[in-house]
Each structure stands twice: as structure tokens, then as C-alpha cells.
C-alpha positions in Angstrom: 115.1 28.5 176.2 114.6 31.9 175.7 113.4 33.0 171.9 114.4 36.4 170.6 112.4 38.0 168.5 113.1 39.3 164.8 113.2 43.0 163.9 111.2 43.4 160.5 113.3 46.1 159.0 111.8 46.6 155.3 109.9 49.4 156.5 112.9 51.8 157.4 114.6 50.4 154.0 112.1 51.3 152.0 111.9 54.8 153.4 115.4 55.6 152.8 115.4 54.4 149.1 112.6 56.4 148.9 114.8 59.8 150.0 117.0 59.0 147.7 114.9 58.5 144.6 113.0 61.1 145.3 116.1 63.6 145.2 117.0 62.5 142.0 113.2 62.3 140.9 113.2 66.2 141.9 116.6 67.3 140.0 115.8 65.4 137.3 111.8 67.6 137.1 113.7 70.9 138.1 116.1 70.5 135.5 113.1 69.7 132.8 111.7 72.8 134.0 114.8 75.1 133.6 115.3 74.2 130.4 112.0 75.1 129.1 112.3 77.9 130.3 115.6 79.1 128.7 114.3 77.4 126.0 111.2 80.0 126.0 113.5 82.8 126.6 115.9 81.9 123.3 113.2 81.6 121.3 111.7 85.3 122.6 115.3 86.7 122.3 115.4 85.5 118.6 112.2 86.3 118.1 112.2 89.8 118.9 115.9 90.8 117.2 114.0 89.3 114.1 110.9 91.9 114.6 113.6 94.5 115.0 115.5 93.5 112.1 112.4 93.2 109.7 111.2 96.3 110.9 115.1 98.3 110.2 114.8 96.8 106.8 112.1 99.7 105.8 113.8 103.0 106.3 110.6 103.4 108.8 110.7 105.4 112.0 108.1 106.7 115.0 108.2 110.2 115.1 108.6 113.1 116.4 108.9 111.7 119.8 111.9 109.5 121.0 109.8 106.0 120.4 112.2 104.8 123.6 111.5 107.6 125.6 109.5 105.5 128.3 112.6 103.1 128.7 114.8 104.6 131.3 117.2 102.3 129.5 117.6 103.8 126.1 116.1 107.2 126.7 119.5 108.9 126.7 121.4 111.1 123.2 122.7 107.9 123.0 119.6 106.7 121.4 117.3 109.4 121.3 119.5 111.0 118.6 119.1 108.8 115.9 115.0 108.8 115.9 115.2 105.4 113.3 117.4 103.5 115.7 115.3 104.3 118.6 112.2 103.1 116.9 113.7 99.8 116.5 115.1 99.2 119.8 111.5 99.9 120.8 110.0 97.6 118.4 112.8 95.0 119.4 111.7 95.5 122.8 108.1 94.9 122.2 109.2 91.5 121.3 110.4 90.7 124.6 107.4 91.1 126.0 106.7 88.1 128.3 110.4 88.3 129.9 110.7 89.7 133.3 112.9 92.6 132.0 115.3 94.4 134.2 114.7 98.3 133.2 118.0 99.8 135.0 120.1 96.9 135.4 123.6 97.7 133.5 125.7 94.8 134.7 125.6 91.8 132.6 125.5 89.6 135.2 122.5 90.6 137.0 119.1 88.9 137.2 116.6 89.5 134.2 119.3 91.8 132.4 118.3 92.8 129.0 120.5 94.9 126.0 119.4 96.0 122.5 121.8 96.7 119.9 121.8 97.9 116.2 124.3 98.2 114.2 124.6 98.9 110.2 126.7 99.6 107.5 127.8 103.2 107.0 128.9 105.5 103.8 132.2 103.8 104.4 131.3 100.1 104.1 132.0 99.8 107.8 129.6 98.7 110.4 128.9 101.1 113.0 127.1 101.0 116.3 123.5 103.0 117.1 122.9 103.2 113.1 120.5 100.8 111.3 122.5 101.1 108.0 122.4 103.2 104.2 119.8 101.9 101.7 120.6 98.4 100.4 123.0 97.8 102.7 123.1 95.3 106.1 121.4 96.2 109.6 122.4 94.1 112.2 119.7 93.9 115.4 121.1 91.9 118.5 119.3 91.1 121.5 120.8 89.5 125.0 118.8 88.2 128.5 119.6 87.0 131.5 117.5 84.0 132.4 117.3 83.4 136.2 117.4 80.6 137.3 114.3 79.3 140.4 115.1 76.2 141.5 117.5 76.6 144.9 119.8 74.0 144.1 121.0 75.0 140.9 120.5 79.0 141.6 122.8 78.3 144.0 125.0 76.7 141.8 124.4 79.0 138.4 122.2 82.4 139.1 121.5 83.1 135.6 122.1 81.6 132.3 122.6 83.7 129.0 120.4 84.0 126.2 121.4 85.8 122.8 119.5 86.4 119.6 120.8 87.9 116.0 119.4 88.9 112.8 120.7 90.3 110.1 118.9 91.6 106.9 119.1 94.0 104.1 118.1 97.5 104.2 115.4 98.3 101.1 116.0 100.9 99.0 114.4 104.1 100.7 115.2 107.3 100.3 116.4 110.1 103.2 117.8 108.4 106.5 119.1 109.5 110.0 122.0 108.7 111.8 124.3 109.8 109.1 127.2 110.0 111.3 130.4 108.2 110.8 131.9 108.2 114.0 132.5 104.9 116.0 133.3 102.9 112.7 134.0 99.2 113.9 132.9 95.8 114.1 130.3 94.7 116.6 131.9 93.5 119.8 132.1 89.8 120.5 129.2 88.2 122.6 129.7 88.5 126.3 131.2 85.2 127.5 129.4 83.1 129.8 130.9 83.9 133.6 131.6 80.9 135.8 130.1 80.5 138.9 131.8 82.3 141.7 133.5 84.8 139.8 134.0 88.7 141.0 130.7 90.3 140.3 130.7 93.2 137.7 132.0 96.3 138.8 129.5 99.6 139.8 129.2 102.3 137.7 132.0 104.3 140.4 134.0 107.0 138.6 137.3 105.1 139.7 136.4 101.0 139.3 139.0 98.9 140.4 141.3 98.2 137.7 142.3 95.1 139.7 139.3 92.9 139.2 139.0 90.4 136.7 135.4 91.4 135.9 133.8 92.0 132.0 133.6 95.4 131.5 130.2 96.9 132.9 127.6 98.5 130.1 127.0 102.4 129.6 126.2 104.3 132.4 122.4 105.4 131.7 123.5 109.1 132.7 123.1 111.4 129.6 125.8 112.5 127.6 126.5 116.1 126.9 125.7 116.0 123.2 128.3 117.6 120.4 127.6 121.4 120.2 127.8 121.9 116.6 125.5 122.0 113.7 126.1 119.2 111.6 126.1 119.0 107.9 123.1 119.2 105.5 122.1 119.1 101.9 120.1 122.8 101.7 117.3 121.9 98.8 117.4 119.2 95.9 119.7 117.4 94.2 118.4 117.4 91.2 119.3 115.4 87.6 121.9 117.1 85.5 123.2 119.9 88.0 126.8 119.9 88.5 126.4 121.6 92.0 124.5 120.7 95.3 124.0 123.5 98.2 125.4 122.4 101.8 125.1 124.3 105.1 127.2 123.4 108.0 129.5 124.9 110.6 131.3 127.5 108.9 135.4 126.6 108.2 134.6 123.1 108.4 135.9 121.1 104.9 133.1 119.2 103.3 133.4 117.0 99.8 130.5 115.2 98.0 130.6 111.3 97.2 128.5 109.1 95.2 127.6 105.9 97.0 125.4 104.1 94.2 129.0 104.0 92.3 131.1 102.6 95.5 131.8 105.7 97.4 133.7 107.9 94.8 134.2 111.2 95.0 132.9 113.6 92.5 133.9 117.0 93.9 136.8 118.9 95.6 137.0 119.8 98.6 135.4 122.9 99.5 135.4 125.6 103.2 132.0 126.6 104.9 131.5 130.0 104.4 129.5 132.7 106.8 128.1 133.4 108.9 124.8 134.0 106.8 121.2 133.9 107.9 118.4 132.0 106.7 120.0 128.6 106.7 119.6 125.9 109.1 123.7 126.4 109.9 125.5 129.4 109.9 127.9 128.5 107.0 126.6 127.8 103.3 128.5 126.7 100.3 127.6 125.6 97.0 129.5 122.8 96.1 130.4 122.0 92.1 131.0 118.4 91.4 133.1 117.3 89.2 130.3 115.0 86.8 127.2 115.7 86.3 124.3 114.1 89.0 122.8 111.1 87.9 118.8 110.3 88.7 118.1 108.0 91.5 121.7 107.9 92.7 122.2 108.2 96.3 124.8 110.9 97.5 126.2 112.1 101.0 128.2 115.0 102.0 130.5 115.0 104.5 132.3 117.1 106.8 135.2 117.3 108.8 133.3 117.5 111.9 132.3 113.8 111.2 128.8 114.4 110.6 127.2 113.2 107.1 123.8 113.5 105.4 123.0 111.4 102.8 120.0 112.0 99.7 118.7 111.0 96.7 118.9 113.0 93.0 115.6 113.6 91.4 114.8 113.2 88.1 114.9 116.9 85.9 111.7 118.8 85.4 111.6 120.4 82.0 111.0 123.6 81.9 108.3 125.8 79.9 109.5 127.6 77.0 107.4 131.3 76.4 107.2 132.3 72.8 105.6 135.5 71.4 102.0 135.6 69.6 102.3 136.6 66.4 102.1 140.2 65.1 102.2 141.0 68.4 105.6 143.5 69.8 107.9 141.4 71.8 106.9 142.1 75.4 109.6 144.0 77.1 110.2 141.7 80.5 112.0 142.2 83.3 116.2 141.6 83.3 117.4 139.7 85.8 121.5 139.3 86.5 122.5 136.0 86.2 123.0 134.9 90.0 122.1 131.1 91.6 118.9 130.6 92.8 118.9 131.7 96.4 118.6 127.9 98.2 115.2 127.4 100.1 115.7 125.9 104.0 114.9 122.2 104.0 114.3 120.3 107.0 116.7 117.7 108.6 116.0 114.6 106.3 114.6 112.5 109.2 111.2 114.7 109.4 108.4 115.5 106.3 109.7 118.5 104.4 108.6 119.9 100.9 111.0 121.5 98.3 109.7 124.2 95.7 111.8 124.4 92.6 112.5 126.6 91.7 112.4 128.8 94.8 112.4 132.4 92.8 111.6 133.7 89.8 109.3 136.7 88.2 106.1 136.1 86.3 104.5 136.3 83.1 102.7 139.2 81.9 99.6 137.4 83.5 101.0 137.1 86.5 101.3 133.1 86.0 104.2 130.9 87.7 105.1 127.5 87.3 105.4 125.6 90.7 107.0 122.0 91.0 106.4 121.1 94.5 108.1 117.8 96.0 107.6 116.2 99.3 109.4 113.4 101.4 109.5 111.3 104.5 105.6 112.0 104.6 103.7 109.3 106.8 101.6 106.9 104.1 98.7 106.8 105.9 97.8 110.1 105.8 96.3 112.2 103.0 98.5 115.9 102.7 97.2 119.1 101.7 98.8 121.6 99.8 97.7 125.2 99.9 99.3 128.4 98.4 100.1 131.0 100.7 97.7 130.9 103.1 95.2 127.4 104.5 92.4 129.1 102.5 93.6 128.9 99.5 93.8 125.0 98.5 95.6 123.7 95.6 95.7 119.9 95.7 95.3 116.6 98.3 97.7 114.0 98.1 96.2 111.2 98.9 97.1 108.7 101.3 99.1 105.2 100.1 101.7 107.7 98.6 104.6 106.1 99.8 105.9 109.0 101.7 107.2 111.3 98.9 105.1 112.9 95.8 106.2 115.4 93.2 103.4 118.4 92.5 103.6 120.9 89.7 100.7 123.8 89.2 100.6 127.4 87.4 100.2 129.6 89.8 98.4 132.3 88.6 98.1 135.3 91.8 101.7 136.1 91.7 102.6 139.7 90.9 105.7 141.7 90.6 106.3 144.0 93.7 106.8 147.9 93.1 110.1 149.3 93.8 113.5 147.1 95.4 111.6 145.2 97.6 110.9 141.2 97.0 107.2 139.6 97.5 107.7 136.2 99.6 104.6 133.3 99.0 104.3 130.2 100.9 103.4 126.8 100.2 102.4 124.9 103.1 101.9 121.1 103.3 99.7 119.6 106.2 98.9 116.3 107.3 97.2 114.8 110.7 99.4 114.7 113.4 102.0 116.3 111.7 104.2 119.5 112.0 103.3 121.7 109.0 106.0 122.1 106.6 106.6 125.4 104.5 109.0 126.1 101.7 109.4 129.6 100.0 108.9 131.3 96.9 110.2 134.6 95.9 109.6 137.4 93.3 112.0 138.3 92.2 114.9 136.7 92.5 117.9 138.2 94.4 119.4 141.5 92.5 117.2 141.5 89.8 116.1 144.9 88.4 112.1 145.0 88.0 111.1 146.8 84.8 108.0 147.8 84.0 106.2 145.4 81.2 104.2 146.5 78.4 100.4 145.2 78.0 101.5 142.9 75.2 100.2 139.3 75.5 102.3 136.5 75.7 100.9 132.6 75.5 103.2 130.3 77.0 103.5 127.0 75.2 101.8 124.3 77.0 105.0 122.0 78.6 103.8 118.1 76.8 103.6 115.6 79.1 105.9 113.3 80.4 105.5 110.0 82.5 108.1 109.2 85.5 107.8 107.2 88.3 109.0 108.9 91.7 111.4 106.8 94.0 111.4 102.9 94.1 108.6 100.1 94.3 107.5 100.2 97.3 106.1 96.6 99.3 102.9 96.6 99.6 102.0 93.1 100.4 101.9 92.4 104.3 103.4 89.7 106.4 105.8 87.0 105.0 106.8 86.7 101.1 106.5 83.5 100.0 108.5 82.4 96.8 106.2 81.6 93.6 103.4 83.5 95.6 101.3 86.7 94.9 103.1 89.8 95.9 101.8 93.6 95.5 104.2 96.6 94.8 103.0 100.0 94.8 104.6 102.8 92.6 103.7 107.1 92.3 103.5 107.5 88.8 103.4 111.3 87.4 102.9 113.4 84.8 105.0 116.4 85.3 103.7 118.3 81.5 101.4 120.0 81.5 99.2 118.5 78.7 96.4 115.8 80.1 97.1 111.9 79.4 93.8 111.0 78.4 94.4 107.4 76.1 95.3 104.6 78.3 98.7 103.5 79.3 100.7 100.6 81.2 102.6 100.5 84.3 104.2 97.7 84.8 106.4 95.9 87.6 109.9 93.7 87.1 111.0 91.2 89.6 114.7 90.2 89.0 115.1 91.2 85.6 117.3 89.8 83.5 120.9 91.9 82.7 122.2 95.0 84.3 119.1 97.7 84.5 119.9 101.5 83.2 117.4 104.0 84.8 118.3 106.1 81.9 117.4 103.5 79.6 113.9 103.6 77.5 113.0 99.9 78.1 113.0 97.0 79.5 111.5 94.5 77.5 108.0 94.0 78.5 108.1 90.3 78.1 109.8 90.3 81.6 107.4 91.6 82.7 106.4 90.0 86.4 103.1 92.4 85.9 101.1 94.8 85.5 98.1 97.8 86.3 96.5 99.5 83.5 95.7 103.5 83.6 93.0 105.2 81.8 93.9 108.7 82.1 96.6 111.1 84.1 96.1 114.9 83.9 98.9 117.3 83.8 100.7 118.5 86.9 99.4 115.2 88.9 100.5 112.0 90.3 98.9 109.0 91.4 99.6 105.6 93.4 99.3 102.3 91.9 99.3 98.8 93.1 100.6 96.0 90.7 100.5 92.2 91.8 102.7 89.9 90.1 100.7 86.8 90.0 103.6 84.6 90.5 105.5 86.5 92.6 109.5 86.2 93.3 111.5 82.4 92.4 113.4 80.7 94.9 117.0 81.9 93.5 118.2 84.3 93.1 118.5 85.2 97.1 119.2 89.0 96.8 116.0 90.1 94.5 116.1 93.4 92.2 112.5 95.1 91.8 111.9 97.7 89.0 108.7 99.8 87.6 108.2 101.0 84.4 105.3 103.5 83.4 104.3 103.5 79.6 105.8 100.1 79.6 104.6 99.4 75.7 104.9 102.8 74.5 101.7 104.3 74.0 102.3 108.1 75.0 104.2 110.5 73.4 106.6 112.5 76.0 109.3 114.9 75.8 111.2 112.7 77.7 111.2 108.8 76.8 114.3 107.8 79.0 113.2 108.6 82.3 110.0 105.9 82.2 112.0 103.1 84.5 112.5 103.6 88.7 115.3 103.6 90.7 115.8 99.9 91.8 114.2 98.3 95.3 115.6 95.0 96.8 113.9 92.7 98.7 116.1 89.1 100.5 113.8 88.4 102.7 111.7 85.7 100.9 110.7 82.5 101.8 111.5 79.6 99.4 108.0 78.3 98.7 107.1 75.1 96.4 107.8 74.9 92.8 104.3 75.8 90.6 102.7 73.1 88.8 103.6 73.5 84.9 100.5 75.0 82.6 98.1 72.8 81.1 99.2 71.5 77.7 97.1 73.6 75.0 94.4 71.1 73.5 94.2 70.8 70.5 93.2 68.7 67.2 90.7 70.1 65.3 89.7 72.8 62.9 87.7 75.4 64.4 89.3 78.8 65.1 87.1 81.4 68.2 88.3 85.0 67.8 87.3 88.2 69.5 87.9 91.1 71.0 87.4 92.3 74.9 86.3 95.5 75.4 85.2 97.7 78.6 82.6 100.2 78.9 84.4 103.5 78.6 82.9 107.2 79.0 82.7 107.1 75.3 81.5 103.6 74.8 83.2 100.9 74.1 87.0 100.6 74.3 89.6 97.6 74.0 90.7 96.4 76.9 94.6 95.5 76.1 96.9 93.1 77.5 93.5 90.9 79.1 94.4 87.3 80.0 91.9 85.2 78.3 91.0 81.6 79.6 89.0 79.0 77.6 87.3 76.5 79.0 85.6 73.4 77.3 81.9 71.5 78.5 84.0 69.7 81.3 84.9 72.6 82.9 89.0 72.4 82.3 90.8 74.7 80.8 92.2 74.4 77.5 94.0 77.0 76.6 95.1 80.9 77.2 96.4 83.9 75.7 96.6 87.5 76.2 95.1 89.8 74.2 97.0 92.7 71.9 97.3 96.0 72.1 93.8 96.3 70.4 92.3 93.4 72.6 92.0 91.3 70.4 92.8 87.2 71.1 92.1 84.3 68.9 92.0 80.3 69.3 92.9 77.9 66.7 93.0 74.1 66.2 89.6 73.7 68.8 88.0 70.1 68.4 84.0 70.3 68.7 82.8 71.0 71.5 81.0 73.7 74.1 83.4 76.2 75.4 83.3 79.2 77.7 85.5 81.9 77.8 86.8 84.3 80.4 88.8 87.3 80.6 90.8 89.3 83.2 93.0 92.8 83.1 93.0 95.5 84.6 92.3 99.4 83.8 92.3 101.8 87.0 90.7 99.0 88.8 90.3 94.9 87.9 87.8 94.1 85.5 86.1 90.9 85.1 83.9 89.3 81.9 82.7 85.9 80.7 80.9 84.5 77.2 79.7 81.0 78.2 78.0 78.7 75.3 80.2 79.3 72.4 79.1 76.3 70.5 81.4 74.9 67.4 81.8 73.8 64.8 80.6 77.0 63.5 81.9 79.1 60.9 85.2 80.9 62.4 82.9 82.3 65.7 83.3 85.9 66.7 83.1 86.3 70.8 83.2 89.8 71.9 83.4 89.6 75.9 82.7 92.6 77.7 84.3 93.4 81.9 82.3 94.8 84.5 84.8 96.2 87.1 85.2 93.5 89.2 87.8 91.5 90.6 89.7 89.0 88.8 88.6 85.6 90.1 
């Protein structure tokens, strides 16, 4: 009988299982893969619209070259001509750094494609595309990617997948911004849908696509764009506090009208024509333009045209002006008669780049040949100290010094200024300079247009000396870096300045507000200093001079409300006499970006329980001796090392604790005068017969 033998066939089984498991095994790690990876895109994508976004928020920009200039995507008018919306694309696309970026790729569905958009709200509450928004109002920064997909089987399938980041934030408060144009009002266009596999590819940038194909619509050809020629609108000088006019230049025949934004957009003049051609103006048509209310300090105001170009500026607060009156006994000094014209407006520079204004920009001087020169600057790099010269670079007149803020105000009597002989006019110069930066100049004439020179007599006359008077230019700005935590430390500087010309020499407070309570009047005299959030002492401001402060508020913003409100207030408890006491507060900043942090712990319940009283004063080593230091926190400590109790000393600096039981206390004290001073009386030993504890501050910081 013949036995057939048995096939063992496990071995072949086996392999084939094997196949099979390991196809799924492979899918299953290509797909873990894929998704990290768009994962790791998102989160870049989101990542870097939130850099752009944050950095949008401060009015900042790179300057004066196109910041995109290297990206062959963006460096087109399209961009280039709004310097502030280039500098955040840039920005935005340093966030994507990591991504495989596709630098001329304008078809959406193409590997590694990239697009970066801003868009903001304009003068007419609408949002608008390549402009990163007004003051206080939302910027919108979007970012889109293509992620390819590597494994074959599902690139095959799917080539790329879609990634989309958006942020949106509030503008701060800042002054002068580009893009003022109001063309292309609309809302952002919806995000690109995803494309299914297999469909028509995006059409090529051809002049004549084929209207046929069911395709999305291909983005911007990168080819530049003839640009608009026209000047476009500008304010020409200040707009100033009180004036009921503002001088534009523009394109001449064009129709321009003035509106106030900080009251909705209303307008407060008619609408006036262009006049011209004249020369020495950065268009060929002037106008000045009478408004129908007087302008109102720190509101912000655009003009615009009917070419559809805008700018946009803030008033500044009025300087007074000096008053001459006659010595006695002495013959009224025969002066020269000037017909009543307006002042002959000074070029300014487009708002985007530094520029300095001198107001005002003509005038004839004294018997002594003495002017008075108010000198203001803005959109100055903070980092950089400026100096001011008269004339010529030789002859120096001040140094602003850097942490500014990016405007300062100046005023100086200038005293080589001289009446020229016959009809002609004597031009001066004040120039501006700062590293790196194009100088700026502005213009001072003597005399005015059509005035009539008469000779003066040798009389004397001795101008009054103009008092001083405390202001604080522009917003708060932030000057705390990184994140904001709620119920955290957070610095805010301020440019205070005395704009009289009498020196400040007693001490004075500056202090900062963070949300307020009630609607806040600029024109108001006070806001009550027990809201206030805190606070930087100053010892002394001369005349004609201004100076940056930094103010920490200890306990930075609360939770709620979301959108916060920011004030400074110099003289804040009213210790200097000005001329003007209703022009101490600063226009508002806002700040929405904060970061809910934890609820403080309450303060320590006051011990008390006996009968001893400590009282004393804390004083600082001043140039003259010894001074109170006002407003000090004062801590008291007992033997254990807790704190007790504290108060804040008075205008005098003086403090006092009551009810103490026996025991061994130390006691420390903390303000701040030019700089943070620091002092300490340890072994204050009671009972004892009402103790007096003088504590002394070195200037140190607070612990």
C-alpha cells in the first residue's frame, strides 16, 4: 500500500497573514505620521497669524525699506505701499519658519502654498484688505498652507491638505498711521474650500483663463501694478487744540471734508476745492480748511478726498503763548506791524516717517532778538536718542533721549534771531537727527509773509516769563514685555512736560489708571487719585523740557473687564501751580489682550489689641537735606517676621500705627522719587511712650 505523504502548509499561511497585517500595520503608522504633521503645520499657521496680529496691535512698522522686499511674494505696490502692513506680513512670515514654504506658488492648490493677509477696520467702520486698522479698532491677520502629503498611497489619493490660522485683536491707541486709504471697503473673503481629489487644477496666471473650468479663482498675479498717479491727501502741519481750521494739501480740484473719528465719524466741516498750483507743499493744491467746532485734544481726525485717499492725525494739546509787557518808565517800544495773514503752513512729512513740526513757523523777534520755539516730533524710533540743533549741526539745543515713545514736544527761546534789512525774509532751520535715520527739518521764518519791517527803537522790553504747566504727550505707552497676566505687575511709560517756562522744582506725582471707573474727560482736572492703579514720583522738571517715566501698577489689570481703558495723570494730587489745570490727564490707551490670571490672596487682617501707637515720618536725602517722602507704602512687621499692618504715608510723609499689642516690630518703607527708594527701622521696642520712627530711603529698589 502506497502512503502519501502530507504537505505541512502553516508556513505559506503564515506568510500571507503576515502581508496582510503588515499593510494595515503600515497605513495605520503612515497615517499617525500625517497627522502629526498637519498637526505641526496648524499649530505654526496659528502661531505665526498670532505673532502678526500682536505685532499690528502697536501702530509699529520697519522702515524705510519695504520689510517684504526679499519675498518675491509680497514685494509688489500691493504691499510695499502700505510700509505697516508689509512689516507684519513679514513678521507673520517669520512665524512660519520651519514650513517648506512655496515663495512663487500663486495657485491654492499647489504643494507647500503659503498666503498672508491683513485686513482692518477703516475710517468707515468697514474692514478693508492690505490695512492693519485705525487706532482702537480691529486688525485681522490670516495665514493659509498647503501641507503635502509624503506617504505614496495617500499622496496619491489627497496631494495636500489645508491648514488656516486667524487672529484677531485690537489696535492700541497710537498716533499717525499708513495706509489711510479707503478703497476696497469689504468683508474678508470666505476661506478657500477644501478641493476634492481629482478636480481641474487651478487655472495659470494666462491673460484669457478658461471661463469653462470649474476651478477656485487663482491668487494675484505677483507682476507689479502700475500704481495711482496722483498725490494723495495730507494734513500740512498740526492740528492743534482750539483752532477751528486744519491746513490740507492734495491734488488740486479734488473735494476734501474733515471728520472726527473719536466722535463716530461726524463731520465737522464743509466741503472745501484744492486750490493751486502753489509751491512748497508736498502736493500742488493747498487749502485751509475751517471746521465747523472747535478741535478737541487728543481726538483723532482724517481728511478725506475725492480721489479716495485719506490721512488721519491726532490734535495736540494748545501751547500758551508768552505775553510781552513794557518796563516801567520806559517809552513803549515801537515794534514792527505785521497784516494779519495765516501763518504760512510748514511741509510736514507723510505721517508714516519721523517728522518734526515748529509752531509757530513765522514770526519777528523781540527787541533782543529772542524767539519762542515749540518744537514737536512724531513717529521717532524709541530706541534711539534725537538731537535737536538750530540752524546748523553745530549749534546744539537739546537730546531727547531714548525710551520717548516715538513723539516729544520741545520749547526753547531762541535767542540769534534777527530781523532782515529791506523786503527780504530770513529762513532758520531746526533739524532733528537720530541713528539710522533720515534727518528731518522744519522751517522758521522772519518775518512772516507781507509783513512791513519797521525799524525799533533801543527801548527794553522784558517778556514775562510763560508759568509752567504740566501735560502729558500722547497715551500710555506698554512698557512691560511679553504676555500680560491679569492681577500681575505691568509697567506703562508716559512723556510728561513742562511747556512754561518757569522751572518745577518741589516734587510732583504722575500717576497711572487701569480701567477707571466712569466715563474719563481729557479736559477734566481729576480723576480721583484713589483709583489710582499707581504711581512714579518726580523731584523736579525745568521749563521748556520733557521727560519719560515708567509707572508699575503693582497689581496690574483684573480679569473683567475684557476691553481695558489706561489713563495718566501728571500732578495727580495737586501740588503745582499751572496756568492750565485741565489739560493734566492723557488721551486714553486700550489694551484686550490679557491673560486671565489667578485671583490674589486677600491682605492680612490688621492686628490689633493693644494700646501702643508708632508714628513717624519717612524722609529722603534731598540736595538740601532732608525731605518727606510722600505717598511711601509703609509695612510693619512684628518679632515673627509677619506682617501686621500697612499704610501709606501723607502728603507730608508722615504714617502712624495704633492699637499695637507688646511686642518687637520692624518697619519698612517703599516709594518712589525719580527712581525707587528703599528704607528700614528694625527694633522698635514697645510698650514705650507713643515711639517716634523716622525711616530714611537709600535709592534702591523696592524689595
Amino acid at each position: 500500500m502506497i502512503k502519501l505523504k502530507k504537505h505541512n502548509r502553516s508556513t505559506g499561511q503564515a506568510l500571507v497573514e503576515f502581508a496582510i497585517m503588515a499593510v494595515v500595520l503600515m497605513m495605520i503608522i503612515f497615517i499617525i505620521i500625517e497627522a502629526a504633521r498637519i498637526l505641526w503645520a496648524w499649530g505654526t499657521v496659528q502661531n505665526a497669524a498670532r505673532e502678526g496680529a500682536r505685532y499690528a496691535i502697536t501702530g509699529q512698522y520697519d522702515w524705510p525699506d519695504c520689510a517684504v522686499s526679499s519675498l518675491s511674494k509680497f514685494n509688489t505696490p500691493e504691499y510695499c505701499d502700505d510700509l505697516r502692513v508689509a512689516s507684519v506680513i513679514s513678521r507673520t512670515h517669520k512665524g512660519l519658519t520651519g514650513l517648506p514654504l512655496n515663495e512663487t506658488s500663486g495657485a491654492f492648490e499647489d504643494k507647500d502654498y503659503y498666503q498672508i493677509e491683513v485686513w482692518g477696520v477703516n475710517q468707515g467702520g468697514a474692514l478693508q484688505k492690505n490695512f492693519a486698522g485705525m487706532p482702537s479698532m480691529p486688525v485681522i491677520v490670516r495665514a493659509y498652507y498647503r501641507v503635502p502629503i509624503i506617504s505614496p498611497f495617500f499622496s496619491s489619493i489627497l496631494p495636500s491638505i489645508p491648514v488656516f490660522g486667524q487672529v484677531t485683536m485690537y489696535n492700541e491707541s497710537f498716533g499717525q498711521l499708513g495706509g489711510g486709504s479707503n478703497q476696497g471697503a469689504a468683508l474678508p473673503p470666505p476661506i478657500p474650500a477644501i478641493p476634492t481629489a481629482g478636480v481641474t487644477p487651478s487655472p495659470t496666471f494666462t491673460p484669457t483663463p478658461d471661463p469653462s473650468t470649474n476651478t477656485p479663482t487663482a491668487e494675484p498675479s505677483n507682476t507689479p501694478t502700475s500704481t495711482p498717479d496722483f498725490c494723495r491727501v495730507h494734513f500740512e502741519g498740526a492740528a492743534v487744540q482750539g483752532n477751528e481750521y486744519v491746513y490740507v494739501t492734495g491734488e488740486v480740484g479734488t473735494l476734501v471734508r474733515i471728520i472726527d473719528l473719536s466722535q463716530g465719524g461726524i463731520q465737522i466741516s464743509a466741503v472745501h476745492t484744492v486750490a493751486g498750483p502753489f509751491d512748497n507743499h508736498l502736493c500742488p493744491g493747498f487749502v485751509t480748511v475751517f471746521l465747523t467746532e472747535p478741535l478737541q485734544y487728543g481726538h483723532e481726525i482724517a481728511v478725506e478726498s475725492s480721489d479716495t485717499s485719506v490721512d488721519i492725525t491726532s490734535v495736540l494739546p494748545g501751547t500758551p503763548t508768552p505775553t510781552a509787557t513794557n518796563t516801567p518808565s520806559v517809552t513803549p517800544t515801537e515794534v514792527a506791524t505785521e497784516t494779519p495773514v495765516s501763518p504760512t503752513p510748514a511741509p510736514s512729512a507723510t505721517p508714516r516717517d519721523p517728522y518734526i513740526i515748529v509752531l509757530p513757523t513765522c514770526g519777528s523777534p523781540d527787541i533782543n532778538g529772542n524767539v519762542r520755539i515749540t518744537l514737536l516730533g512724531y513717529n521717532w524710533p524709541d530706541s534711539r536718542d534725537i538731537a535737536i540743533y538750530w540752524d546748523s549741526q553745530g549749534n546744539t539745543r537739546s537730546l531727547v533721549s531714548r525710551g520717548h515713545g516715538g513723539s516729544f514736544t520741545l520749547s526753547w527761546l531762541e535767542s540769534e534771531v534777527s530781523l532782515p534789512d529791506g523786503n527780504t525774509t530770513n529762513s532758520y532751520s531746526v533739524l532733528a537727527y537720530a541713528n539710522g535715520v533720515t534727518p528731518a527739518v522744519a522751517t522758521y521764518q522772519v518775518p512772516c509773509d507781507n509783513a512791513t519791517v519797521v525799524p525799533t527803537s533801543t527801548a527794553t522790553i522784558t517778556p514775562t516769563p510763560n508759568p509752567a504747566d504740566l501735560l502729558i504727550v500722547g497715551p500710555p505707552q506698554l512698557a512691560t514685555e511679553g504676555d500680560i497676566i491679569g492681577y500681575s505687575p505691568v509697567d506703562f511709560s508716559v512723556v510728561i512736560s513742562n511747556t512754561g517756562d518757569v522751572d518745577i522744582t518741589n516734587q510732583f506725582f504722575v500717576d497711572l489708571y487701569l480701567d477707571p471707573a466712569g466715563p474719563i474727560d481729557p479736559s477734566a482736572e481729576r480723576i480721583p487719585v484713589e483709583q489710582s492703579s499707581g504711581y512714579a514720583g518726580v523731584s523736579s522738571l525745568p521749563g521748556n523740557s520733557s521727560r519719560v517715566i515708567t509707572i508699575t501698577a503693582p497689581f496690574g489689570f483684573e480679569n473683567q473687564p475684557i476691553n481695558h481703558e489706561v489713563y495718566g495723570m501728571v500732578d495727580s494730587i495737586e501740588q503745582i501751580e499751572e496756568v492750565y489745570e485741565t489739560n493734566n490727564i492723557s488721551a486714553m490707551a486700550t489694551a484686550d489682550y490679557v491673560t486671565p490670571g489667578p485671583t490674589p490672596t486677600p491682605s492680612p487682617t490688621p492686628i490689633s489689641g493693644g494700646e501702643n501707637t508708632i508714628i513717624g515720618i519717612v524722609s529722603w536725602v534731598s540736595p538740601d537735606g532732608l525731605d518727606p517722602l510722600n505717598r511711601a507704602f509703609v509695612y510693619l512687621y512684628n518679632s515673627s517676621g509677619i506682617l501686621v499692618n500697612f499704610t501709606r504715608a501723607d502728603s507730608g510723609g508722615f504714617y502712624q500705627f495704633q492699637s499695637l499689642p507688646d511686642d518687637t516690630y520692624t518697619i519698612r518703607a517703599c516709594g518712589n522719587l525719580d527712581v525707587d527708594r528703599y528704607g528700614a527701622r528694625t527694633g522698635i521696642i514697645i510698650p514705650s511712650v507713643l515711639p517716634v520712627v523716622n525711616i530714611y530711603t537709600d535709592p534702591v529698589a523696592c524689595p
